[in-house]
PDB file with one MODEL, atoms N, CA, C and O in Angstrom:
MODEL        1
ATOM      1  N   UNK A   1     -12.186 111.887-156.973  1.00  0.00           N
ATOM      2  CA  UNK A   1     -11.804 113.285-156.785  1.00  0.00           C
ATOM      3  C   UNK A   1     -13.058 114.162-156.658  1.00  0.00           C
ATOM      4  O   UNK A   1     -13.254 114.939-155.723  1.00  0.00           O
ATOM      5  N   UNK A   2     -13.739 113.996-157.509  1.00  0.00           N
ATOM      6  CA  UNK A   2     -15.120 114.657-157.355  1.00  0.00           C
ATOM      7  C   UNK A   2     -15.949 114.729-155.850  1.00  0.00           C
ATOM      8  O   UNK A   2     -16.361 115.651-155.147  1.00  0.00           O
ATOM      9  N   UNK A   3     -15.956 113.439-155.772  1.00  0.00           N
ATOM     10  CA  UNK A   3     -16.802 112.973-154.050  1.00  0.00           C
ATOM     11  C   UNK A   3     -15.539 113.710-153.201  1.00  0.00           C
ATOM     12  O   UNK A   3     -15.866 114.549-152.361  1.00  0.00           O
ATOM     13  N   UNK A   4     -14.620 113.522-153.327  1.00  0.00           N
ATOM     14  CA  UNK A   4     -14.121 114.567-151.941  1.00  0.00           C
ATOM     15  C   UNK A   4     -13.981 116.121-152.200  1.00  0.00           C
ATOM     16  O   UNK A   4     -13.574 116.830-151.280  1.00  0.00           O
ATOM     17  N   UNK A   5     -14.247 116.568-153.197  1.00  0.00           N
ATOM     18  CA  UNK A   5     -14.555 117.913-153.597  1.00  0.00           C
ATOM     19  C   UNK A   5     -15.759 118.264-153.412  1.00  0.00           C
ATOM     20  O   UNK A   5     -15.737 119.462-153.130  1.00  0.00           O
ATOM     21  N   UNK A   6     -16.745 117.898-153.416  1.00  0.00           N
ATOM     22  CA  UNK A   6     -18.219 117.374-152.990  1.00  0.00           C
ATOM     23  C   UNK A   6     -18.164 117.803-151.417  1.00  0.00           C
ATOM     24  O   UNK A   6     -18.802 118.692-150.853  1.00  0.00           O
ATOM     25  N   UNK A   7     -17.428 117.108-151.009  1.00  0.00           N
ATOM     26  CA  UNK A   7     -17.576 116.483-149.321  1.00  0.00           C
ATOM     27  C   UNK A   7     -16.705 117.615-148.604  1.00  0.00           C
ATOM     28  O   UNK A   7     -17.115 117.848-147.468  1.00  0.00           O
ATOM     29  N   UNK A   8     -15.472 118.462-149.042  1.00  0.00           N
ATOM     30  CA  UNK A   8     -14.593 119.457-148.986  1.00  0.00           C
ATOM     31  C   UNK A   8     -15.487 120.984-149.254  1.00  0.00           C
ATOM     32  O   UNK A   8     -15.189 122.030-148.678  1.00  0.00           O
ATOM     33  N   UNK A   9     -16.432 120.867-150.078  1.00  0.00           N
ATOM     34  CA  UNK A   9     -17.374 122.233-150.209  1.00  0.00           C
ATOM     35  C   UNK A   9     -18.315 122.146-149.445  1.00  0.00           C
ATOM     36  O   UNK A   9     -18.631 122.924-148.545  1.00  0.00           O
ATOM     37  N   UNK A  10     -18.783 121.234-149.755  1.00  0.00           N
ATOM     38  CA  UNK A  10     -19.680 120.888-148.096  1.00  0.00           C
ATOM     39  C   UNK A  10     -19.379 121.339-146.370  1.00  0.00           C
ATOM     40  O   UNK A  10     -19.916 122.041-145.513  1.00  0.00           O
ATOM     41  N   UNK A  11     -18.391 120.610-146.482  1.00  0.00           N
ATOM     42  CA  UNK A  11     -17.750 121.231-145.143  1.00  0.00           C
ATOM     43  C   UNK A  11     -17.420 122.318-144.870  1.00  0.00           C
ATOM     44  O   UNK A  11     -17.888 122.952-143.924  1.00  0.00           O
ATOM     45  N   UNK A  12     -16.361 122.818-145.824  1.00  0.00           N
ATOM     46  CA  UNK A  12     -16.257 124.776-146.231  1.00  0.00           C
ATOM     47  C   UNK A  12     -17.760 125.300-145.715  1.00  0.00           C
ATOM     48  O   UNK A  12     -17.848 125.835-144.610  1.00  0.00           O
ATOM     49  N   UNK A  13     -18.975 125.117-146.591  1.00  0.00           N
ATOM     50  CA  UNK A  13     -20.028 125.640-146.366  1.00  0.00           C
ATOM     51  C   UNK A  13     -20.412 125.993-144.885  1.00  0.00           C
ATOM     52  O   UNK A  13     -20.496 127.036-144.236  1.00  0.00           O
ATOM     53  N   UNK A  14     -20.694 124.070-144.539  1.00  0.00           N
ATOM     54  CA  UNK A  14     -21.239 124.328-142.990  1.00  0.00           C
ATOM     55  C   UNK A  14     -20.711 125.377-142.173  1.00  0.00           C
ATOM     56  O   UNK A  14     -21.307 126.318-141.649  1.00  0.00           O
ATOM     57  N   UNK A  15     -19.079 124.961-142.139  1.00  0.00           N
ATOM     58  CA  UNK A  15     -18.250 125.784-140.762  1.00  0.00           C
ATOM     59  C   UNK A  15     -18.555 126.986-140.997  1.00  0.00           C
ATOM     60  O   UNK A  15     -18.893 127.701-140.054  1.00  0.00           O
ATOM     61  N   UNK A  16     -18.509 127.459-142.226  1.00  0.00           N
ATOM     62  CA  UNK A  16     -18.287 129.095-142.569  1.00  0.00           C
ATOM     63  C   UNK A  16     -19.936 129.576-142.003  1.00  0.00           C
ATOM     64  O   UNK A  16     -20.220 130.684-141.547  1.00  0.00           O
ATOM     65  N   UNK A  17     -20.600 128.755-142.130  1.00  0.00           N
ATOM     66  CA  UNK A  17     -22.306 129.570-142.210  1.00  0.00           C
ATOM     67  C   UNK A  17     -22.128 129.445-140.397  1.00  0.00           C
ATOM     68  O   UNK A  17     -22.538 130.289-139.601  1.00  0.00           O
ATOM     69  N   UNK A  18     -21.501 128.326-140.094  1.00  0.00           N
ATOM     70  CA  UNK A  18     -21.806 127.965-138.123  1.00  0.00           C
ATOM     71  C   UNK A  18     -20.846 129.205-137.583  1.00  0.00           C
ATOM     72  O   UNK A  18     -21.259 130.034-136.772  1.00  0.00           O
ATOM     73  N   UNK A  19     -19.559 129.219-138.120  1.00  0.00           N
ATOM     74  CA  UNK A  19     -19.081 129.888-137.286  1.00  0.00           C
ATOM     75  C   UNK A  19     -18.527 131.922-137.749  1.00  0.00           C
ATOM     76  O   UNK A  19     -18.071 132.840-137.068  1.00  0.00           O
ATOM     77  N   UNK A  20     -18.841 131.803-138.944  1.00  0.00           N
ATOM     78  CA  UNK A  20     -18.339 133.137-139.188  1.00  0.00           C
ATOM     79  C   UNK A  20     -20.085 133.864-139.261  1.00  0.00           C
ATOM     80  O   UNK A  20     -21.040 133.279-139.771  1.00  0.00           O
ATOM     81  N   UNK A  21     -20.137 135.226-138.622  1.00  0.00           N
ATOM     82  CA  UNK A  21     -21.297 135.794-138.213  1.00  0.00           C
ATOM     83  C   UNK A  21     -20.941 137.248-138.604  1.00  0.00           C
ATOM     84  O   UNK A  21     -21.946 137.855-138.973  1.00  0.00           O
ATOM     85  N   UNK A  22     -19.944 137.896-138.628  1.00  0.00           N
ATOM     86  CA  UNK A  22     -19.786 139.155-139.043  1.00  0.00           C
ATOM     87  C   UNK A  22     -18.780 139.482-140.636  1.00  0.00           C
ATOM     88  O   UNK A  22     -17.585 139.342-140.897  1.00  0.00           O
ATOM     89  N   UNK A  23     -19.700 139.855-141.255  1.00  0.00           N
ATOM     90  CA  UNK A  23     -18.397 139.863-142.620  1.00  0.00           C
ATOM     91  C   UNK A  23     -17.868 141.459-142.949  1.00  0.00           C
ATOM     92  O   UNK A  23     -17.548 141.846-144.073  1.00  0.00           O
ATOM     93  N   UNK A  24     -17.850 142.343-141.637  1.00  0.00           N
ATOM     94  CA  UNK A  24     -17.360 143.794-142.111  1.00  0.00           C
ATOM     95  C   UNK A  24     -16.113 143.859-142.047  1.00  0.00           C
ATOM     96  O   UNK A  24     -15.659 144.967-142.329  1.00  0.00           O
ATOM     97  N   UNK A  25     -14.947 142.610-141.617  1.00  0.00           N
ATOM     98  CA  UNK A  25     -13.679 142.650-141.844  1.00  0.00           C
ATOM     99  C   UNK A  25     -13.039 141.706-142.728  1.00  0.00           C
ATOM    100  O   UNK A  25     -13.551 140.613-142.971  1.00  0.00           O
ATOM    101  N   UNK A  26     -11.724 142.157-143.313  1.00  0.00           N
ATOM    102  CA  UNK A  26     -11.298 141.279-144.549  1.00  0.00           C
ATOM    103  C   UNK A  26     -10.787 140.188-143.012  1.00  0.00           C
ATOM    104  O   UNK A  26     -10.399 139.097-143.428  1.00  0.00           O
ATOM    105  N   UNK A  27     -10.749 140.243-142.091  1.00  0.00           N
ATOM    106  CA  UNK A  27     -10.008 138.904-141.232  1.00  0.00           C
ATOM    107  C   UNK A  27     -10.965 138.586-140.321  1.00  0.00           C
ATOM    108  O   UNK A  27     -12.001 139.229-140.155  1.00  0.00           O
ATOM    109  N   UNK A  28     -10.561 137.351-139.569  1.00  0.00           N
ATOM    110  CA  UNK A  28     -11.127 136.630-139.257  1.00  0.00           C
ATOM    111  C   UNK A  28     -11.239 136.709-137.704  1.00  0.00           C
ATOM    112  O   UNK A  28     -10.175 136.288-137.249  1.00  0.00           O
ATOM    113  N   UNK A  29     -11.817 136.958-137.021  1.00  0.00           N
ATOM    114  CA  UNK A  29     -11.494 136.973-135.316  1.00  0.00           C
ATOM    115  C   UNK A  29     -11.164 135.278-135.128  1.00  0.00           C
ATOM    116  O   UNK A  29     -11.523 134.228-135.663  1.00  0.00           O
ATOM    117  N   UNK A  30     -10.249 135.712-134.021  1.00  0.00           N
ATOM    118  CA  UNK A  30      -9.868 134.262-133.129  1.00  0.00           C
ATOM    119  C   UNK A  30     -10.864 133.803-132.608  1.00  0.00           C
ATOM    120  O   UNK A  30     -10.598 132.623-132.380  1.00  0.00           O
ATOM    121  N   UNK A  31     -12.076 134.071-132.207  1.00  0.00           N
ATOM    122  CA  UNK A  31     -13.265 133.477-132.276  1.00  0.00           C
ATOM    123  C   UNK A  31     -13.522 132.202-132.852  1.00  0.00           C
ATOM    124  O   UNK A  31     -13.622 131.007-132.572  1.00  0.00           O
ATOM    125  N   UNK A  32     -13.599 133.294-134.104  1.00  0.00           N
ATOM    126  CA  UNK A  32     -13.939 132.675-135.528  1.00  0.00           C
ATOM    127  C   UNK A  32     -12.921 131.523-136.329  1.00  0.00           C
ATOM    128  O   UNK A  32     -13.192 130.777-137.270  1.00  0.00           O
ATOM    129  N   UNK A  33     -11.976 131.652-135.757  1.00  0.00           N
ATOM    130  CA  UNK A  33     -10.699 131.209-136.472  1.00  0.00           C
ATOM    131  C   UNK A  33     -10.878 129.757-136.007  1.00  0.00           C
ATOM    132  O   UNK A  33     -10.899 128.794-136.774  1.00  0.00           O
ATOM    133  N   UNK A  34     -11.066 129.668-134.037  1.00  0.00           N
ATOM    134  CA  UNK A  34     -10.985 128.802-133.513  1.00  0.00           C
ATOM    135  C   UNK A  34     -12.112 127.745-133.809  1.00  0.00           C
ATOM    136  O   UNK A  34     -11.860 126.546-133.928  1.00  0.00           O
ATOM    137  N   UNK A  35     -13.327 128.260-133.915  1.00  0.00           N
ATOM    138  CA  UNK A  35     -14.457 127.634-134.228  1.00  0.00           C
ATOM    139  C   UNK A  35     -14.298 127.089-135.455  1.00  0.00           C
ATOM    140  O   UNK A  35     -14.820 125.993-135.659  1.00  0.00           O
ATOM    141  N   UNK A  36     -13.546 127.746-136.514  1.00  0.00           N
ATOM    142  CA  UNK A  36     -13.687 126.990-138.013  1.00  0.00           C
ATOM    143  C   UNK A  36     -12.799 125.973-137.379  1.00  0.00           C
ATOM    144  O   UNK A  36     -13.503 124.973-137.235  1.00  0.00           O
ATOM    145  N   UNK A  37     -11.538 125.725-136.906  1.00  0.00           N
ATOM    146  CA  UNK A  37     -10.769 125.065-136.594  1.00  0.00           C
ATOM    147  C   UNK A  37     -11.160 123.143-136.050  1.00  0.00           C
ATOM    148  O   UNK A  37     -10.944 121.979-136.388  1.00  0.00           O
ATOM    149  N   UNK A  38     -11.865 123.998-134.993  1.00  0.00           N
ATOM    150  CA  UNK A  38     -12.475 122.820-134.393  1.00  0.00           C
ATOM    151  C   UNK A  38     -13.960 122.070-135.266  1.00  0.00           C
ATOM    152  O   UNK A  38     -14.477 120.988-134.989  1.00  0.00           O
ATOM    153  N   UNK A  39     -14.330 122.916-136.215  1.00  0.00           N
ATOM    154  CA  UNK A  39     -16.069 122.693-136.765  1.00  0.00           C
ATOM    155  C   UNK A  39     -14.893 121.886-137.861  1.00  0.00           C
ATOM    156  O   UNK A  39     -14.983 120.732-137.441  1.00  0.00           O
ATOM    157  N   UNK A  40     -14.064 121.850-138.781  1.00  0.00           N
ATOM    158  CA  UNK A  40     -13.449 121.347-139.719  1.00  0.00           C
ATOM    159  C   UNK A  40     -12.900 119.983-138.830  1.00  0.00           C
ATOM    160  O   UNK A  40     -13.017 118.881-139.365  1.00  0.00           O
ATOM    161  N   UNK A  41     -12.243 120.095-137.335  1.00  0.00           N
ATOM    162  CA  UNK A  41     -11.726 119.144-137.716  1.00  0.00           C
ATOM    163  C   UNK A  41     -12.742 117.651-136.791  1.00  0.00           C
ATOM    164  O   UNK A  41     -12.451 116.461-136.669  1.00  0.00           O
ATOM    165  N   UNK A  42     -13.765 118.329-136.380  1.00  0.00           N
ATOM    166  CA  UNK A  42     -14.847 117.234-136.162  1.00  0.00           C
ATOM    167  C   UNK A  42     -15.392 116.860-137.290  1.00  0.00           C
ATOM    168  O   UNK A  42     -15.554 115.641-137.322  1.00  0.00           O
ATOM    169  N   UNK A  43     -15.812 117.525-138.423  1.00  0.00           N
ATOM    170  CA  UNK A  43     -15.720 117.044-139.763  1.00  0.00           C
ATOM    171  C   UNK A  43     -15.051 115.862-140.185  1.00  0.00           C
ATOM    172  O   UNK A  43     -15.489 114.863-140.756  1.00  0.00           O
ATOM    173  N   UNK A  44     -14.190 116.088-139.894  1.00  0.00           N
ATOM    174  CA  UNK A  44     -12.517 115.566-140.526  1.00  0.00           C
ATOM    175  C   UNK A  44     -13.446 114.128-140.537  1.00  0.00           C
ATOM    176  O   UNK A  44     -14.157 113.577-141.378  1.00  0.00           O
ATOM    177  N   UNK A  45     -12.914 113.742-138.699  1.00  0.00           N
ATOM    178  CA  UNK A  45     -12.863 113.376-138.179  1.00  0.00           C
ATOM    179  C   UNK A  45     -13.911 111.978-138.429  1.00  0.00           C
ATOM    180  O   UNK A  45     -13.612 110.784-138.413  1.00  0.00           O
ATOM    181  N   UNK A  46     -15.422 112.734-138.691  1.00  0.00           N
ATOM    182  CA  UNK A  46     -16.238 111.777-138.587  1.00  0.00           C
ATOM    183  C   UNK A  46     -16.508 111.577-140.160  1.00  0.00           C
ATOM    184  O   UNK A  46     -17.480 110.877-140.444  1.00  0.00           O
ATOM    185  N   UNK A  47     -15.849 112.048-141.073  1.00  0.00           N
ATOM    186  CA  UNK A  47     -15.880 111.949-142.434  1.00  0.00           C
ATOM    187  C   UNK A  47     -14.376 110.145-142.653  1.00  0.00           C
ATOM    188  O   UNK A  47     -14.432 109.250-143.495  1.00  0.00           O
ATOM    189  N   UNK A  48     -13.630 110.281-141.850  1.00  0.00           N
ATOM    190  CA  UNK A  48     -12.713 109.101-141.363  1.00  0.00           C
ATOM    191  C   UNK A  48     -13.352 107.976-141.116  1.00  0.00           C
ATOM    192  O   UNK A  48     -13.342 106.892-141.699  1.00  0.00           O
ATOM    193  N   UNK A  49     -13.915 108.365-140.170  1.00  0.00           N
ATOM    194  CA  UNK A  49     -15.076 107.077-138.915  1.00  0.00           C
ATOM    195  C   UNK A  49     -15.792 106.478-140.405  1.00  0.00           C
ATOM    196  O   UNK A  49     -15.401 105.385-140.814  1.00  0.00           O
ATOM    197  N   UNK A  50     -16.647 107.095-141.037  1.00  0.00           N
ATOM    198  CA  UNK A  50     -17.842 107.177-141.988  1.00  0.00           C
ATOM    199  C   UNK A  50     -16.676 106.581-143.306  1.00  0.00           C
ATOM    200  O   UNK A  50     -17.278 105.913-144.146  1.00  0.00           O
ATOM    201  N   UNK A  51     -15.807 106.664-143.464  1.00  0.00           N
ATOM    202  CA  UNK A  51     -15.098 105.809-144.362  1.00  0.00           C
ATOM    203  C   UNK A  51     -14.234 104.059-144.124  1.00  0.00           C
ATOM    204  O   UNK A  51     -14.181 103.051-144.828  1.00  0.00           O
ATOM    205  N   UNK A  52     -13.812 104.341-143.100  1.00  0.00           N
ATOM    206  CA  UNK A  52     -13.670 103.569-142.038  1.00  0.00           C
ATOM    207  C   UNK A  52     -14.604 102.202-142.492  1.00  0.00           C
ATOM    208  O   UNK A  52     -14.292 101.240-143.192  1.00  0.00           O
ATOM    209  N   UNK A  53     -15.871 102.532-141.798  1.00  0.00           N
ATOM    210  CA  UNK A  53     -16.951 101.405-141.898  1.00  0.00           C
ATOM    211  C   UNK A  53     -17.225 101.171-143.028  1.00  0.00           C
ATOM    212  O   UNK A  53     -17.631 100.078-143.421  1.00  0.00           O
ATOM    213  N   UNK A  54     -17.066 102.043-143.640  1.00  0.00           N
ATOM    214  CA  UNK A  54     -17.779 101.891-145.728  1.00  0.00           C
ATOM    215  C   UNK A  54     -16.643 100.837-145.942  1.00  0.00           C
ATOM    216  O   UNK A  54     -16.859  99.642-146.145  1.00  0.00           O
ATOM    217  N   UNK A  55     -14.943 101.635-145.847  1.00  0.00           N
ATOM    218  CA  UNK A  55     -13.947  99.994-146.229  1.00  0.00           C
ATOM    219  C   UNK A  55     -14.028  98.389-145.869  1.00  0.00           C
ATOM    220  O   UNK A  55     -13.768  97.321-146.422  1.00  0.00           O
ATOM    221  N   UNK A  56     -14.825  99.117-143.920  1.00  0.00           N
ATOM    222  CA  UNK A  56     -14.970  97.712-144.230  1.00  0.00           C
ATOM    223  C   UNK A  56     -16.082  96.648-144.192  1.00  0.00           C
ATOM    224  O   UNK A  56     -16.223  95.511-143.742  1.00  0.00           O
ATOM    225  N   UNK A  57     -17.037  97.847-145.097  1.00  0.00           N
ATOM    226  CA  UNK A  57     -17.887  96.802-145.450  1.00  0.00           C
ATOM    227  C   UNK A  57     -18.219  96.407-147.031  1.00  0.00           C
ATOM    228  O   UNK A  57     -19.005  95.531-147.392  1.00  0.00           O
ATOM    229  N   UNK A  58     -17.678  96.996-147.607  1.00  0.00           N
ATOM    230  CA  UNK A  58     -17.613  97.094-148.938  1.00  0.00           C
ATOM    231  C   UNK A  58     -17.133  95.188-149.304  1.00  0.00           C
ATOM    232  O   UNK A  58     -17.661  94.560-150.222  1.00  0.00           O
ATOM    233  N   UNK A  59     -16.333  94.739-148.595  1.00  0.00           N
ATOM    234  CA  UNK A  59     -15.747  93.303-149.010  1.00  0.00           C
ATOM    235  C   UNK A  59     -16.977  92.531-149.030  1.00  0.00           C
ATOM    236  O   UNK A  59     -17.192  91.784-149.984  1.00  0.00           O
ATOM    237  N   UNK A  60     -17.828  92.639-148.047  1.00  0.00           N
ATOM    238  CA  UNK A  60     -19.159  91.989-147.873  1.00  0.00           C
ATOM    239  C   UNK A  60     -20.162  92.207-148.755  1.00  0.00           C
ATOM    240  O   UNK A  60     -20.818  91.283-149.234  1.00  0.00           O
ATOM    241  N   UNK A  61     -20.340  93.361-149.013  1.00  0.00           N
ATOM    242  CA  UNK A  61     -21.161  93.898-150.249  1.00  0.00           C
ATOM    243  C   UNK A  61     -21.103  93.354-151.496  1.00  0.00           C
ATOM    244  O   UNK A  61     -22.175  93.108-152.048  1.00  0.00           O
ATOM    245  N   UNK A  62     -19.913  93.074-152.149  1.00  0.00           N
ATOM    246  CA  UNK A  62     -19.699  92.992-153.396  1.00  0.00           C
ATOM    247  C   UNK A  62     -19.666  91.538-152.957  1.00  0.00           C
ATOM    248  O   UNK A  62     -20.504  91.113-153.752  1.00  0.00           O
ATOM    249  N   UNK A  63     -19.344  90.617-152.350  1.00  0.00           N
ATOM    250  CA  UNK A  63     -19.272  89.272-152.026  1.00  0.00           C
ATOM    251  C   UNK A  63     -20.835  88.606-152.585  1.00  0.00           C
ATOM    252  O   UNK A  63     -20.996  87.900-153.580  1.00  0.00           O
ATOM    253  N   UNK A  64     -22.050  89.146-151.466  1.00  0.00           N
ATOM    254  CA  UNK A  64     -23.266  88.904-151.538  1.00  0.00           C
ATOM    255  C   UNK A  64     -23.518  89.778-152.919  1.00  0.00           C
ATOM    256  O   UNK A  64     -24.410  89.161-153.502  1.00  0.00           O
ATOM    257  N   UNK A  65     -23.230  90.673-153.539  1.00  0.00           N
ATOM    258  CA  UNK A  65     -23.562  90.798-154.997  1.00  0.00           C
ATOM    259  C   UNK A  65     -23.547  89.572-155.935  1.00  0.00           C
ATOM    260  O   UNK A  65     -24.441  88.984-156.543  1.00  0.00           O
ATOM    261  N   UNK A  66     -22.434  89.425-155.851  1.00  0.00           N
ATOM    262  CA  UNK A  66     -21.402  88.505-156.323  1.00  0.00           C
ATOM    263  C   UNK A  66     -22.140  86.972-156.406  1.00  0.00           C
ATOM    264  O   UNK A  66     -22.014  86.102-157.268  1.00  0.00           O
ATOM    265  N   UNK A  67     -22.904  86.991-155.248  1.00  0.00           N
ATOM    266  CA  UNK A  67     -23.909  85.663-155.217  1.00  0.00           C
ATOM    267  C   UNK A  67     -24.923  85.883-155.551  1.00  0.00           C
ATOM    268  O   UNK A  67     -25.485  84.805-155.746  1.00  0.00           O
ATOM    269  N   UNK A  68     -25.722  86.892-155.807  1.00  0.00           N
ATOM    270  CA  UNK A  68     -26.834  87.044-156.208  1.00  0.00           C
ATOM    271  C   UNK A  68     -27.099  87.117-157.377  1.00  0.00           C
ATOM    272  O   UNK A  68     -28.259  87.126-157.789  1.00  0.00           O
ATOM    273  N   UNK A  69     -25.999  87.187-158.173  1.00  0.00           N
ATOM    274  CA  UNK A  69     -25.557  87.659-159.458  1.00  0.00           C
ATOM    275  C   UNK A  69     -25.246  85.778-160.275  1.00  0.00           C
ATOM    276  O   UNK A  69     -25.391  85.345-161.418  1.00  0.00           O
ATOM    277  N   UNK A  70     -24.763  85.119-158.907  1.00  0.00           N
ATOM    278  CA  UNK A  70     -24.180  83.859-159.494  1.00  0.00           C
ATOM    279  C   UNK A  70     -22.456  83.898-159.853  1.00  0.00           C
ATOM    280  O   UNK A  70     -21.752  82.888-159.839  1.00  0.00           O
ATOM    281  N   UNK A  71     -22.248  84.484-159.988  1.00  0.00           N
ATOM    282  CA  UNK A  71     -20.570  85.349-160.751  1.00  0.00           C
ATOM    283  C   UNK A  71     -19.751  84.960-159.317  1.00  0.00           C
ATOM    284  O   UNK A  71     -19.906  85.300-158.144  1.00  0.00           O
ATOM    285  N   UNK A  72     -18.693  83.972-160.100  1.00  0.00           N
ATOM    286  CA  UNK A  72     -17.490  83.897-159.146  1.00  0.00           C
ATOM    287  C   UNK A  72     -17.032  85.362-158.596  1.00  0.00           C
ATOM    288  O   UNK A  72     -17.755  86.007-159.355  1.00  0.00           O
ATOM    289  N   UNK A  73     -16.610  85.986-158.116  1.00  0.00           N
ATOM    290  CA  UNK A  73     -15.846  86.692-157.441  1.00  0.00           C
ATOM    291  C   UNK A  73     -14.181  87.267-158.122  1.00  0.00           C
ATOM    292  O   UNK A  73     -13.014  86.937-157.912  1.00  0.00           O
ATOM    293  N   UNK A  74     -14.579  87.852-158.638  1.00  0.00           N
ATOM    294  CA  UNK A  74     -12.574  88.241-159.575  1.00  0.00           C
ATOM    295  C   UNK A  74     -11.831  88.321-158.313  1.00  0.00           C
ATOM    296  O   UNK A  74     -12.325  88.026-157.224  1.00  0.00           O
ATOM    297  N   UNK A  75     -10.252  88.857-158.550  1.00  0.00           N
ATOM    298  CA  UNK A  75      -9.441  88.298-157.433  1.00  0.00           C
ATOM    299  C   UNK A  75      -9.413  89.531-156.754  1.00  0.00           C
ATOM    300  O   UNK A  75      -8.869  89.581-155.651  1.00  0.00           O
ATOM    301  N   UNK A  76      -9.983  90.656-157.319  1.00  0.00           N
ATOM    302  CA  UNK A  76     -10.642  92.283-156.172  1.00  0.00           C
ATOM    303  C   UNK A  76     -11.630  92.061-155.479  1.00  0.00           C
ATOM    304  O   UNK A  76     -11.983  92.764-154.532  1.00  0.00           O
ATOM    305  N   UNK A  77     -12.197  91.040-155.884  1.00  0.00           N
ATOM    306  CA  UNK A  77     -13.621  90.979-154.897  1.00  0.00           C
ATOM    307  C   UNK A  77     -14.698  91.731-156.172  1.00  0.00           C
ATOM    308  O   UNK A  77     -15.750  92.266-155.821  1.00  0.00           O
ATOM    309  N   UNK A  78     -14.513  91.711-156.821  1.00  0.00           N
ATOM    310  CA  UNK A  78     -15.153  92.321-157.668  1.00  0.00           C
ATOM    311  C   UNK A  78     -15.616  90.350-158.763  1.00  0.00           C
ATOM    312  O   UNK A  78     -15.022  89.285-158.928  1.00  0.00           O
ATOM    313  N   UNK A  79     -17.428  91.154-159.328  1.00  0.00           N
ATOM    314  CA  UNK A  79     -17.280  90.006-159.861  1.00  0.00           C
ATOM    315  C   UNK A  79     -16.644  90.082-161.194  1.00  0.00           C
ATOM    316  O   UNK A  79     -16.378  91.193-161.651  1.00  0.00           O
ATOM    317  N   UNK A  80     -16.350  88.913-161.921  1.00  0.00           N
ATOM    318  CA  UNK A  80     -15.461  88.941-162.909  1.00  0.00           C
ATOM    319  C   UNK A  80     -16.628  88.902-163.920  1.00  0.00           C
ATOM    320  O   UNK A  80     -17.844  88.722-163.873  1.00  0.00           O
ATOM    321  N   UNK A  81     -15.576  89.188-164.971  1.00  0.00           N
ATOM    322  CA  UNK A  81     -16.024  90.062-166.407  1.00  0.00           C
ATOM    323  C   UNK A  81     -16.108  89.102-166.975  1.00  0.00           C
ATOM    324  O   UNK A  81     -15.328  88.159-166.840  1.00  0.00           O
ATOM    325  N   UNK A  82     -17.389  89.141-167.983  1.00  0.00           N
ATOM    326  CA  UNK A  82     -18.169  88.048-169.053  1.00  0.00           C
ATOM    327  C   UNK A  82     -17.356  88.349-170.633  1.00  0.00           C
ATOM    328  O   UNK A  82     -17.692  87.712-171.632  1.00  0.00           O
TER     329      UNK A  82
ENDMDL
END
């Protein structure tokens, strides 16, 4: 929960600093609206991709841990507990 609250303020940050430029109104121009729109959801997007590859490499990771360590492998892929 933390890491995507992390990764969710982050993003808030960027779009807002890229695309909002005037703050003398409480609203937002369609400009502005559209640009957060699209700056969030290329975010999204490559925050997906970038998880994507982490899932699937994570099986491999902990595998070669797992051997370096000597430690059978528990049935998560995780090595098992001493």
């Amino acid at each position: 929960l933390r890491d995507f609250l992390l990764v969710y303020n982050r993003m808030t940050e960027l779009c807002f600093r890229h695309c909002v430029c005037n703050l003398n109104y409480r609203l937002l121009t369609g400009r502005e609206e559209s640009c957060l729109d699209s700056c969030a959801a290329r975010l999204v997007r490559a925050n997906h991709r970038l998880m994507g590859a982490y899932v699937g490499l994570v099986p491999a990771l902990l595998q070669r841990r797992a051997a370096e360590h000597g430690a059978p492998p528990g049935p998560s892929g995780l090595p098992a507990s001493r």
